[in-house]
PDB file with one MODEL, atoms N, CA, C and O in Angstrom:
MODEL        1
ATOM      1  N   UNK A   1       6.055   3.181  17.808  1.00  0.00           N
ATOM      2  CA  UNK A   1       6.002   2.768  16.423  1.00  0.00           C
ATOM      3  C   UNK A   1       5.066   1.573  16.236  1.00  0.00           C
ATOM      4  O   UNK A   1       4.254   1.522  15.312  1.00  0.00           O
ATOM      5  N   UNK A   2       5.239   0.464  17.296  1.00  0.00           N
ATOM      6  CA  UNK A   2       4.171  -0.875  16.818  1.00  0.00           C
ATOM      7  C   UNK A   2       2.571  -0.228  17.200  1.00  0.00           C
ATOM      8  O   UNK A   2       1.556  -0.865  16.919  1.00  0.00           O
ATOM      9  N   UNK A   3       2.540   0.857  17.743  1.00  0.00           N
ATOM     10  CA  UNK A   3       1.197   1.099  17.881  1.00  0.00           C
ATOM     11  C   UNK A   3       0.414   1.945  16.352  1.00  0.00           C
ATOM     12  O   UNK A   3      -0.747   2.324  16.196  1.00  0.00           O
ATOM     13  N   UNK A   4       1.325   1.998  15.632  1.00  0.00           N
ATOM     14  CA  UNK A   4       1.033   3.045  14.031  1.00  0.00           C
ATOM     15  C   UNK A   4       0.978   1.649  13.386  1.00  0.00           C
ATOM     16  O   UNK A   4       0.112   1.484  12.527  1.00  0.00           O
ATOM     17  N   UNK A   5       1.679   0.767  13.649  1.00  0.00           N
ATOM     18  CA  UNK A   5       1.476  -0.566  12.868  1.00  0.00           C
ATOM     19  C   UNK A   5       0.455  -1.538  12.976  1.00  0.00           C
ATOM     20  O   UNK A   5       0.304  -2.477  12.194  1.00  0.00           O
ATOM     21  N   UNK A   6      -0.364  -1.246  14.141  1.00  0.00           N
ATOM     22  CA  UNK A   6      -1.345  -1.501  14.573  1.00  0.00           C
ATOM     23  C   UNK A   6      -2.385  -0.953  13.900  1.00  0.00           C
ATOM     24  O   UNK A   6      -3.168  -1.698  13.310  1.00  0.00           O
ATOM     25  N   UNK A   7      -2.519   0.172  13.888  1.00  0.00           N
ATOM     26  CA  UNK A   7      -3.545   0.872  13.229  1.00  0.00           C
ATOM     27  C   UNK A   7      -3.548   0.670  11.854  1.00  0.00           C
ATOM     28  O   UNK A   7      -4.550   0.169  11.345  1.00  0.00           O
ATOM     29  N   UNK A   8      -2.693   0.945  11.241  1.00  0.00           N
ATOM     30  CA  UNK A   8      -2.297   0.422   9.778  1.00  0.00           C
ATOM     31  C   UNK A   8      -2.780  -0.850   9.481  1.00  0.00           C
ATOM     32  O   UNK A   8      -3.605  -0.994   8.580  1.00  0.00           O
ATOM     33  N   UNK A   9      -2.371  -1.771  10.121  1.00  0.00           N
ATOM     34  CA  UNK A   9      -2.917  -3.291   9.859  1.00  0.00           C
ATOM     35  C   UNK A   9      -4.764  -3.131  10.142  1.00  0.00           C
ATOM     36  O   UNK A   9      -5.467  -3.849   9.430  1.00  0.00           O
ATOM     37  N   UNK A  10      -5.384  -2.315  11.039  1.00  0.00           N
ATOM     38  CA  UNK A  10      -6.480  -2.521  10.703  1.00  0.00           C
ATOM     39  C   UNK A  10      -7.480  -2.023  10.051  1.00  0.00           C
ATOM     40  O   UNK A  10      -8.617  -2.444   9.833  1.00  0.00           O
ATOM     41  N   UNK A  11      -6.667  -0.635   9.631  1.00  0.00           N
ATOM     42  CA  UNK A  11      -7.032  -0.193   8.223  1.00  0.00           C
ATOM     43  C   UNK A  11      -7.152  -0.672   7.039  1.00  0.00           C
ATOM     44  O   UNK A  11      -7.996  -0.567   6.149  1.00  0.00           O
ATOM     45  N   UNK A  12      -5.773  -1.438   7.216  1.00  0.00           N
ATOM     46  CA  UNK A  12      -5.792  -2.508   5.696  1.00  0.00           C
ATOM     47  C   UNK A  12      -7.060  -3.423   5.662  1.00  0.00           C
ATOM     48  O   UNK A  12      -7.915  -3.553   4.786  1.00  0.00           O
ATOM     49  N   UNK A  13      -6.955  -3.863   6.566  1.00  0.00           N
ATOM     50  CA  UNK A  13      -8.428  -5.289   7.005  1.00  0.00           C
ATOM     51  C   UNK A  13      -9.521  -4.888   6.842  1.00  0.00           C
ATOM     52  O   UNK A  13     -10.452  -5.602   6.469  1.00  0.00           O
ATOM     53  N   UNK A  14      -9.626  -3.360   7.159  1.00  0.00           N
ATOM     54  CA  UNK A  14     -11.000  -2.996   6.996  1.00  0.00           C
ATOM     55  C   UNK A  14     -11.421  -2.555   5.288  1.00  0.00           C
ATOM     56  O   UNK A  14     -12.497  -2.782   4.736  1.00  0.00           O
ATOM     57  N   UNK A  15     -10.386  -1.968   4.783  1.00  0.00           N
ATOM     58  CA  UNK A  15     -10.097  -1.675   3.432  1.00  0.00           C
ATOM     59  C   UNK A  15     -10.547  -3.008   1.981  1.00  0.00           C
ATOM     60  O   UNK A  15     -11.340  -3.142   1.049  1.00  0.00           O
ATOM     61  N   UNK A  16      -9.120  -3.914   2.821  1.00  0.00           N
ATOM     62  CA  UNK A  16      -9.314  -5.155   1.924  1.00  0.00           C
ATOM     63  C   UNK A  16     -10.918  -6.148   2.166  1.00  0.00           C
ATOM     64  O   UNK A  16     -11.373  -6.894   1.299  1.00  0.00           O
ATOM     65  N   UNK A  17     -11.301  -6.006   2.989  1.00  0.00           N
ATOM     66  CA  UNK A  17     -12.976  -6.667   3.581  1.00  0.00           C
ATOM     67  C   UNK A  17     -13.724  -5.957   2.768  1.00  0.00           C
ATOM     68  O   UNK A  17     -14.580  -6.543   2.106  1.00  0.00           O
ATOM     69  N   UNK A  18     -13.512  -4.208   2.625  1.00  0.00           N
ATOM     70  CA  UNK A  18     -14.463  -3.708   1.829  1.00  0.00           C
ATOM     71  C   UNK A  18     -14.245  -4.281   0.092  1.00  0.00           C
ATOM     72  O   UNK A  18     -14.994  -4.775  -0.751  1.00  0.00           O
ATOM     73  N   UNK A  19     -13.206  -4.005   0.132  1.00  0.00           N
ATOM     74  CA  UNK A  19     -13.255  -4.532  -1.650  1.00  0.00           C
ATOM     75  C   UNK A  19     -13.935  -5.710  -1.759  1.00  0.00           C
ATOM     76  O   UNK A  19     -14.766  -5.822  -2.660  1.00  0.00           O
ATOM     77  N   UNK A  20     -13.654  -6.938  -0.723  1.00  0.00           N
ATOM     78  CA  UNK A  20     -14.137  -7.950  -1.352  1.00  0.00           C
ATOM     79  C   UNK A  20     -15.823  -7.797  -0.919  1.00  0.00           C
ATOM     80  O   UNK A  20     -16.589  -7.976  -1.867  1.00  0.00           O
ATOM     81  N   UNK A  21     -16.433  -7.500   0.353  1.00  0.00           N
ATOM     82  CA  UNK A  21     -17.774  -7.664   0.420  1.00  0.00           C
ATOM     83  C   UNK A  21     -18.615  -6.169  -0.761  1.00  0.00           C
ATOM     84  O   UNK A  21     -19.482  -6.343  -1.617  1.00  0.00           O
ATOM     85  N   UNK A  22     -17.947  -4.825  -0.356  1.00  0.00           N
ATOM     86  CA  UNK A  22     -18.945  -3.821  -1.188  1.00  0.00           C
ATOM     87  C   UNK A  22     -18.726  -3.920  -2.935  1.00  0.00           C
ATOM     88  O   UNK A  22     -19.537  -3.663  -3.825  1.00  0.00           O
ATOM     89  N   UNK A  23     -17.394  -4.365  -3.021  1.00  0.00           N
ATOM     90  CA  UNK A  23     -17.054  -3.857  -4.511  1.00  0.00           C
ATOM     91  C   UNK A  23     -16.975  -5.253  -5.116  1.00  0.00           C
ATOM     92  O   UNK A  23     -17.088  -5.509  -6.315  1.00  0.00           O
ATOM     93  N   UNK A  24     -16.819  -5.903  -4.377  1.00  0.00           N
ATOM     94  CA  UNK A  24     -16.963  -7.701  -5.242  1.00  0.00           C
ATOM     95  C   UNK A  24     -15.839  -8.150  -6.034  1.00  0.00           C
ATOM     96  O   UNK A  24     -15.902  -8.940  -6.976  1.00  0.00           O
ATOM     97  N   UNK A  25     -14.514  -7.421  -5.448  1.00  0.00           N
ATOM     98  CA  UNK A  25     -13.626  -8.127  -6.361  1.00  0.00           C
ATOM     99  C   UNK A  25     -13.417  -8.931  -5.935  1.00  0.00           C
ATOM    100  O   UNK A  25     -13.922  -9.493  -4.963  1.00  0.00           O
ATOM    101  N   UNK A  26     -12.213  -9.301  -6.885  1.00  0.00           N
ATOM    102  CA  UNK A  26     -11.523 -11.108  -6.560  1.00  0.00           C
ATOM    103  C   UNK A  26     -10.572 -11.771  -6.296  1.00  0.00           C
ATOM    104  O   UNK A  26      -9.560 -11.514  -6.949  1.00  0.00           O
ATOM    105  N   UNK A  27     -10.517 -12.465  -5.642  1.00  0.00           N
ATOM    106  CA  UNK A  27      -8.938 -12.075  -4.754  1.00  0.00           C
ATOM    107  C   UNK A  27      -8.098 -12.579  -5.238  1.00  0.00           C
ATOM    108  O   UNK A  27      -7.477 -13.407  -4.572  1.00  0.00           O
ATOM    109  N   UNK A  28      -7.745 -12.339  -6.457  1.00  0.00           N
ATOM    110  CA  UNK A  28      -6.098 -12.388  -6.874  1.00  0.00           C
ATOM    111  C   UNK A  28      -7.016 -10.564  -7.235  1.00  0.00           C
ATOM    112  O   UNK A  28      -6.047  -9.850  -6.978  1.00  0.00           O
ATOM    113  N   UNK A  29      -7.705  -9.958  -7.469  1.00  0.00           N
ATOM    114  CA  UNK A  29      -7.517  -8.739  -7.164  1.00  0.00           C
ATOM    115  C   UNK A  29      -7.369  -7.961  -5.627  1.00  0.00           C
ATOM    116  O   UNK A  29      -6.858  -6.851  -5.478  1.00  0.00           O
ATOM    117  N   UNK A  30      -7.837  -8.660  -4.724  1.00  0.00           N
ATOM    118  CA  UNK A  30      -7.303  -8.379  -3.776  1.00  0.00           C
ATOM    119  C   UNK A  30      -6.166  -8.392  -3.064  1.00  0.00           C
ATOM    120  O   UNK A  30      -5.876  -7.558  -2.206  1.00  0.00           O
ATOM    121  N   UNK A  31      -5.404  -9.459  -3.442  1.00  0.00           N
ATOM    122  CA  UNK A  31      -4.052  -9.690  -3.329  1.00  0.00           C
ATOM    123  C   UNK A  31      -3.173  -8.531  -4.224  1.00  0.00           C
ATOM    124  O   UNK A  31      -2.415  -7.794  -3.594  1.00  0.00           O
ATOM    125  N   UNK A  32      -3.244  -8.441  -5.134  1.00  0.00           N
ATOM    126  CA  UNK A  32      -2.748  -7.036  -5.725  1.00  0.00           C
ATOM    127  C   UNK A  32      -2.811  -5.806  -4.962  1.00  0.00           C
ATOM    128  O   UNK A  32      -1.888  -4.992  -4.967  1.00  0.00           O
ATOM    129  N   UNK A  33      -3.920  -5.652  -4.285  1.00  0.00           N
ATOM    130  CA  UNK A  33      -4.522  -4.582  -3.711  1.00  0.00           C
ATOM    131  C   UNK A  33      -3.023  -4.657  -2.641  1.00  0.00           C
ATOM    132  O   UNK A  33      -1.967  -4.053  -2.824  1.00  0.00           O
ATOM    133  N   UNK A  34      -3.336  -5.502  -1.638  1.00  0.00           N
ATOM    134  CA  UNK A  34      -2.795  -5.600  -0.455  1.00  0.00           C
ATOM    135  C   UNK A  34      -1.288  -5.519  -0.898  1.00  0.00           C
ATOM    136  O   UNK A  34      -0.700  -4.571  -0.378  1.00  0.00           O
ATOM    137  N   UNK A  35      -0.452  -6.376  -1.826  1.00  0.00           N
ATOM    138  CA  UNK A  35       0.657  -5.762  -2.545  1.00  0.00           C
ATOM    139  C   UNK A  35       1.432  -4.470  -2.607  1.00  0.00           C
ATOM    140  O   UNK A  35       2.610  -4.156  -2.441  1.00  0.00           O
ATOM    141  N   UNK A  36       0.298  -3.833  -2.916  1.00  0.00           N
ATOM    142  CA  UNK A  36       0.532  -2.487  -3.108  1.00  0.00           C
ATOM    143  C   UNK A  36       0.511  -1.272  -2.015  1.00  0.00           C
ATOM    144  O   UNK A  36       1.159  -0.227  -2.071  1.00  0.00           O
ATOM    145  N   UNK A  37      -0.493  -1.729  -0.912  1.00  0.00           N
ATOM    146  CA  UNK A  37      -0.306  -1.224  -0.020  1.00  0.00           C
ATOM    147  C   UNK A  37       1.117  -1.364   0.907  1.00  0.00           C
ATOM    148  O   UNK A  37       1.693  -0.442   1.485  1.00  0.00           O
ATOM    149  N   UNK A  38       1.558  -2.994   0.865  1.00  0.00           N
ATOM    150  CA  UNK A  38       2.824  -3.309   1.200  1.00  0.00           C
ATOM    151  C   UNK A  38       3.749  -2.521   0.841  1.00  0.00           C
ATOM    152  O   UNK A  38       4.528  -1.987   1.630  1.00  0.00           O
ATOM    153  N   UNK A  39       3.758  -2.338  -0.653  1.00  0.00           N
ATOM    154  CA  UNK A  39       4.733  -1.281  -0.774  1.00  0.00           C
ATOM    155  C   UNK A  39       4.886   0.111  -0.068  1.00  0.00           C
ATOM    156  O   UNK A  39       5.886   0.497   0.537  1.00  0.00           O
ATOM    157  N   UNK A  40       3.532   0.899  -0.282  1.00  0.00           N
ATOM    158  CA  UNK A  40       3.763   1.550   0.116  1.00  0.00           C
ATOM    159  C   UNK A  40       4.145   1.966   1.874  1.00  0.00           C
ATOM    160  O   UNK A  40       4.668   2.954   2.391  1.00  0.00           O
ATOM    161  N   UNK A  41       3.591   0.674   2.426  1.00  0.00           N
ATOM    162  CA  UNK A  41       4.506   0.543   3.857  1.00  0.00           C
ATOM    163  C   UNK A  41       5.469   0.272   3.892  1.00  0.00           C
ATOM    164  O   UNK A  41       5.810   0.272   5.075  1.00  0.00           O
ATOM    165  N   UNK A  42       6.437  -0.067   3.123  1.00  0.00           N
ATOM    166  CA  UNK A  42       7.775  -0.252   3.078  1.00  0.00           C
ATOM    167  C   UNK A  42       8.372   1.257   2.676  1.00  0.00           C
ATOM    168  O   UNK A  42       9.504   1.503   3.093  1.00  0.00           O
ATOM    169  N   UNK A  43       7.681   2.289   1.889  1.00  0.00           N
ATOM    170  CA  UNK A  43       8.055   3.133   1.939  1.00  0.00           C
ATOM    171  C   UNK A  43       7.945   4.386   3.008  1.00  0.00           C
ATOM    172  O   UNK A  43       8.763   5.298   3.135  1.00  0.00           O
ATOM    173  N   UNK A  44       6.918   4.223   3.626  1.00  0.00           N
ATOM    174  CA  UNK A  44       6.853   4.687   5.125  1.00  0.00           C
ATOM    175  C   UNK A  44       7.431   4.547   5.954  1.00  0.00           C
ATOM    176  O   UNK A  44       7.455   5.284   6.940  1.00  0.00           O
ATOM    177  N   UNK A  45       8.046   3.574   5.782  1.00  0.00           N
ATOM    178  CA  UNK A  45       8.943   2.489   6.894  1.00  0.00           C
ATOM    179  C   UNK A  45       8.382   2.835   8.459  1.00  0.00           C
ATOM    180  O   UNK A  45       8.894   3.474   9.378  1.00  0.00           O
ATOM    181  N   UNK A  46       6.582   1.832   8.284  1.00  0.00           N
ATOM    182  CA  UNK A  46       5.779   1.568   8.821  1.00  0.00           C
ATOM    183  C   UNK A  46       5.359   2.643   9.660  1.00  0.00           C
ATOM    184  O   UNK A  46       4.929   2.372  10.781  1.00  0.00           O
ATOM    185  N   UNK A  47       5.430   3.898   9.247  1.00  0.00           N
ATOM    186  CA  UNK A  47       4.651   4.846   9.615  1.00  0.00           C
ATOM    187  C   UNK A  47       2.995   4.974   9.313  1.00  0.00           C
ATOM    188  O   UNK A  47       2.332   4.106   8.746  1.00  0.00           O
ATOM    189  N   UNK A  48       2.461   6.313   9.845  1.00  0.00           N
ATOM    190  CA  UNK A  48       1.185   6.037  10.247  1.00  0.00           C
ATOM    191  C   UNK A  48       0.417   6.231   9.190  1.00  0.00           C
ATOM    192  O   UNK A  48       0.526   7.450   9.058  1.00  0.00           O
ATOM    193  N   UNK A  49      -0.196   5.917   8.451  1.00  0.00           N
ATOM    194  CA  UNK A  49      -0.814   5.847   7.324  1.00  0.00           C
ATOM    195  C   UNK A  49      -1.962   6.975   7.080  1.00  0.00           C
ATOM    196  O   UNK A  49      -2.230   7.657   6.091  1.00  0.00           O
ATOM    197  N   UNK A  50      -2.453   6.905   8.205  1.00  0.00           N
ATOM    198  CA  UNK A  50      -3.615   8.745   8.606  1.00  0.00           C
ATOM    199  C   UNK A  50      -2.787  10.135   8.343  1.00  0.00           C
ATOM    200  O   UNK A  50      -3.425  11.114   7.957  1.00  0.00           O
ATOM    201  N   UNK A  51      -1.219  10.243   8.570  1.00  0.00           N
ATOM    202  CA  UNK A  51      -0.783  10.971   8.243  1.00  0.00           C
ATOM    203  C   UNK A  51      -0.596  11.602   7.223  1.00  0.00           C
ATOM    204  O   UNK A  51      -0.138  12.745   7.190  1.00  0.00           O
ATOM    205  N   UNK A  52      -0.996  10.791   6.063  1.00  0.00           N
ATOM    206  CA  UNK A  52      -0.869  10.787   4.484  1.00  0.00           C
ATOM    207  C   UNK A  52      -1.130  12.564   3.975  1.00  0.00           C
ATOM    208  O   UNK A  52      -2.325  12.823   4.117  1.00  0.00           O
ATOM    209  N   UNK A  53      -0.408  13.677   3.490  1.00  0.00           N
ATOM    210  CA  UNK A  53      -0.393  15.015   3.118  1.00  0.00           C
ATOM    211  C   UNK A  53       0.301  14.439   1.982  1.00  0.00           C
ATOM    212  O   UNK A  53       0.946  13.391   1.961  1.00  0.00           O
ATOM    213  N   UNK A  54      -0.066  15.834   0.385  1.00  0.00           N
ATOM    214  CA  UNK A  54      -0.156  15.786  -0.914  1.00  0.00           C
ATOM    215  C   UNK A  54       1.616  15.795  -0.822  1.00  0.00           C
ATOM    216  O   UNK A  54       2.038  15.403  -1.910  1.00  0.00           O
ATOM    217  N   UNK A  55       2.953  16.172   0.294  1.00  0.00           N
ATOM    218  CA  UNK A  55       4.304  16.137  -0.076  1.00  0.00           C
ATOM    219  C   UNK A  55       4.391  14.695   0.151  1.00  0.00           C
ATOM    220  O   UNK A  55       5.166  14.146  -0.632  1.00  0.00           O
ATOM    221  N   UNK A  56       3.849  13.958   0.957  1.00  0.00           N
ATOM    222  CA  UNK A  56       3.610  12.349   1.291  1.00  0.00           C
ATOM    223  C   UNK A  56       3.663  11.707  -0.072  1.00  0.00           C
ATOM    224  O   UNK A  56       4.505  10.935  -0.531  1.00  0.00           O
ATOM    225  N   UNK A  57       2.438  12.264  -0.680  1.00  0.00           N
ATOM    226  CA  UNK A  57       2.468  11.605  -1.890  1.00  0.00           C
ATOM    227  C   UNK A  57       3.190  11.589  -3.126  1.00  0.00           C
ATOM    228  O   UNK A  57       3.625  10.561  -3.644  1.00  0.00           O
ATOM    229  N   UNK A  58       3.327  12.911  -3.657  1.00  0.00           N
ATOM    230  CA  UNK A  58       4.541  13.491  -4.611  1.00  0.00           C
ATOM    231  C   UNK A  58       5.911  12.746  -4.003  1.00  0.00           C
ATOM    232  O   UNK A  58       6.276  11.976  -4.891  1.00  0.00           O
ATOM    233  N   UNK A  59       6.599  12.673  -3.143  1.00  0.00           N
ATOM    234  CA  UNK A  59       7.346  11.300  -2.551  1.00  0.00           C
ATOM    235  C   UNK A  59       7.336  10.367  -2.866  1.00  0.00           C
ATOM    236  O   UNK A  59       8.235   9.917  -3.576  1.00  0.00           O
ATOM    237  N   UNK A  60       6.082   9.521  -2.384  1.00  0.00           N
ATOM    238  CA  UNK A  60       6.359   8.219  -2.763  1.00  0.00           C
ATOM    239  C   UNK A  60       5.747   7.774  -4.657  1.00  0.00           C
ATOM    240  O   UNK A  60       5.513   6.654  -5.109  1.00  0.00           O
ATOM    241  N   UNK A  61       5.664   8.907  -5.250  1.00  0.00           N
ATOM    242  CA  UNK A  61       5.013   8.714  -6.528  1.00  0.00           C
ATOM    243  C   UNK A  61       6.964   9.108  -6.512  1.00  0.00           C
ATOM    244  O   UNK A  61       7.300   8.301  -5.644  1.00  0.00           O
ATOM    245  N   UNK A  62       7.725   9.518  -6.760  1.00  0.00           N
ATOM    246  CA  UNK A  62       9.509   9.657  -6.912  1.00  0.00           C
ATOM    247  C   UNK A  62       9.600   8.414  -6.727  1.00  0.00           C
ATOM    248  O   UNK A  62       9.946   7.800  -7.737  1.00  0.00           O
ATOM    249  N   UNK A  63       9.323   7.465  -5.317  1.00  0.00           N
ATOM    250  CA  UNK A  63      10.006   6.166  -4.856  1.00  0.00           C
ATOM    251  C   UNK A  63       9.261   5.327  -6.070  1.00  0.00           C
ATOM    252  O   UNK A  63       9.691   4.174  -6.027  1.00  0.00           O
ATOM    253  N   UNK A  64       8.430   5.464  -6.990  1.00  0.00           N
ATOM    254  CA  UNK A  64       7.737   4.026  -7.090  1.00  0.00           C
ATOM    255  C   UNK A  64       8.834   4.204  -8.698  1.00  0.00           C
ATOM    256  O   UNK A  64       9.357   3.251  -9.276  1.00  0.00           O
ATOM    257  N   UNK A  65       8.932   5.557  -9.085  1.00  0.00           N
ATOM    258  CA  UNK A  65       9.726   5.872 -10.480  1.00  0.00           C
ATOM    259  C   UNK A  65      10.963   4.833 -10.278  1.00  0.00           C
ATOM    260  O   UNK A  65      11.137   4.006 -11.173  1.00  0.00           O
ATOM    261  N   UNK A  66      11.899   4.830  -9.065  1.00  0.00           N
ATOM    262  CA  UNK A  66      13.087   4.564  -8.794  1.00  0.00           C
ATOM    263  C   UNK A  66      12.922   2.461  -8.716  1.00  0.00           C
ATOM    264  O   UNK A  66      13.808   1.620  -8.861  1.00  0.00           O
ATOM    265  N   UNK A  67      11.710   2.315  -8.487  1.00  0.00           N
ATOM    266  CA  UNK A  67      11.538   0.366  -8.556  1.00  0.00           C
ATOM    267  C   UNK A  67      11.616   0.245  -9.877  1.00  0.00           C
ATOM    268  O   UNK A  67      11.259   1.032 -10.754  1.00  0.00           O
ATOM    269  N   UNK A  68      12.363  -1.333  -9.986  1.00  0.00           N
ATOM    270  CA  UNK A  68      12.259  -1.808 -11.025  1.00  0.00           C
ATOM    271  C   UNK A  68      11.337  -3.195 -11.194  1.00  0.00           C
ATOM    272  O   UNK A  68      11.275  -3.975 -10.245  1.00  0.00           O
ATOM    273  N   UNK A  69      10.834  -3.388 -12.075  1.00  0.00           N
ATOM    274  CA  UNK A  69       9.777  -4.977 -12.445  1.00  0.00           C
ATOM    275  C   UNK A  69      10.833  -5.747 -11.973  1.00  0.00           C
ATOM    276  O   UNK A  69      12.057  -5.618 -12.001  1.00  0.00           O
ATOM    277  N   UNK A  70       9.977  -6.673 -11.483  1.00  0.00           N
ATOM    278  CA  UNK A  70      10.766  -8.050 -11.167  1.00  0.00           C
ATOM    279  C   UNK A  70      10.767  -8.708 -12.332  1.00  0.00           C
ATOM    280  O   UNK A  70      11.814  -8.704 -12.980  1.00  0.00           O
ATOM    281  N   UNK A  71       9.976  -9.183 -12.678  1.00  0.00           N
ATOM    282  CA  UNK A  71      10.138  -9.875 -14.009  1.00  0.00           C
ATOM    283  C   UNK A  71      11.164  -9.393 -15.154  1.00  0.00           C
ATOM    284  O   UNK A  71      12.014 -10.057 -15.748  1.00  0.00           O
ATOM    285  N   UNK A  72      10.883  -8.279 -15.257  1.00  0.00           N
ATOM    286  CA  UNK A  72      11.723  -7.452 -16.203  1.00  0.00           C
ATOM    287  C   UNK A  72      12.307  -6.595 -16.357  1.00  0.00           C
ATOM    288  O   UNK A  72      12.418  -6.087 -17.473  1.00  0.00           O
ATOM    289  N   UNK A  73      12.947  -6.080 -15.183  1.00  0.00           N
ATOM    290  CA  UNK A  73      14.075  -5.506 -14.583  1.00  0.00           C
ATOM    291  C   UNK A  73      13.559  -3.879 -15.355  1.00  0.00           C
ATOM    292  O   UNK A  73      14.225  -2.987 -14.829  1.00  0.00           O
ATOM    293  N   UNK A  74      12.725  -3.399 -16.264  1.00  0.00           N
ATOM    294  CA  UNK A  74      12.511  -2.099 -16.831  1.00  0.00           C
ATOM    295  C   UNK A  74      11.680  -1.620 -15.605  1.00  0.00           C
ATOM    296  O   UNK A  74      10.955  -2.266 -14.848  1.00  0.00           O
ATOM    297  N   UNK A  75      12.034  -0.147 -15.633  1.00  0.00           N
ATOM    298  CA  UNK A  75      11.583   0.803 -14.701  1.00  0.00           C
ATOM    299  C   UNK A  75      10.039   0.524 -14.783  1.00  0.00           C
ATOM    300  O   UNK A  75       9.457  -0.024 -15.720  1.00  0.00           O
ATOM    301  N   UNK A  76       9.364   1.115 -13.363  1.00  0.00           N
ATOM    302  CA  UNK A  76       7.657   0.794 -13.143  1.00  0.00           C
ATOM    303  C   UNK A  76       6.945   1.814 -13.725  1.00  0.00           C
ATOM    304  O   UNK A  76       5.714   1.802 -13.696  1.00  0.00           O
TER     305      UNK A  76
ENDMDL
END
């Protein structure tokens, strides 16, 4: 398992490096970015991220229905 978490983490790095050097965002948009990926590793529960198939996704598009805002407790 820490070896999928491995890979994952340097996917992210390579991911989040691209936004900020090719696409020029800004990092409180990058921080969002990375956010979100968090989540969705929490919904993997740190599985391998290359694995990603369209039932993968229809899944965790169910899990994100079921969070609620922090701020404002209404569904996401």
């Amino acid at each position: 398992m820490l070896k999928h978490a491995k890979n994952n983490t340097r996917i992210k790095r390579k991911y989040l490096v691209w936004l900020k050097e090719a696409k020029g965002f800004s990092e409180s948009s990058i921080d969002k970015a990375a956010a979100s990926i968090s989540t969705y590793e929490t919904f993997l529960k740190i599985g391998d991220f290359r694995s990603l198939h369209p039932e993968r996704a229809r899944s965790f598009k169910r899990f994100l229905t079921g969070l609620k805002n922090r701020n404002t407790g209404s569904k996401l």
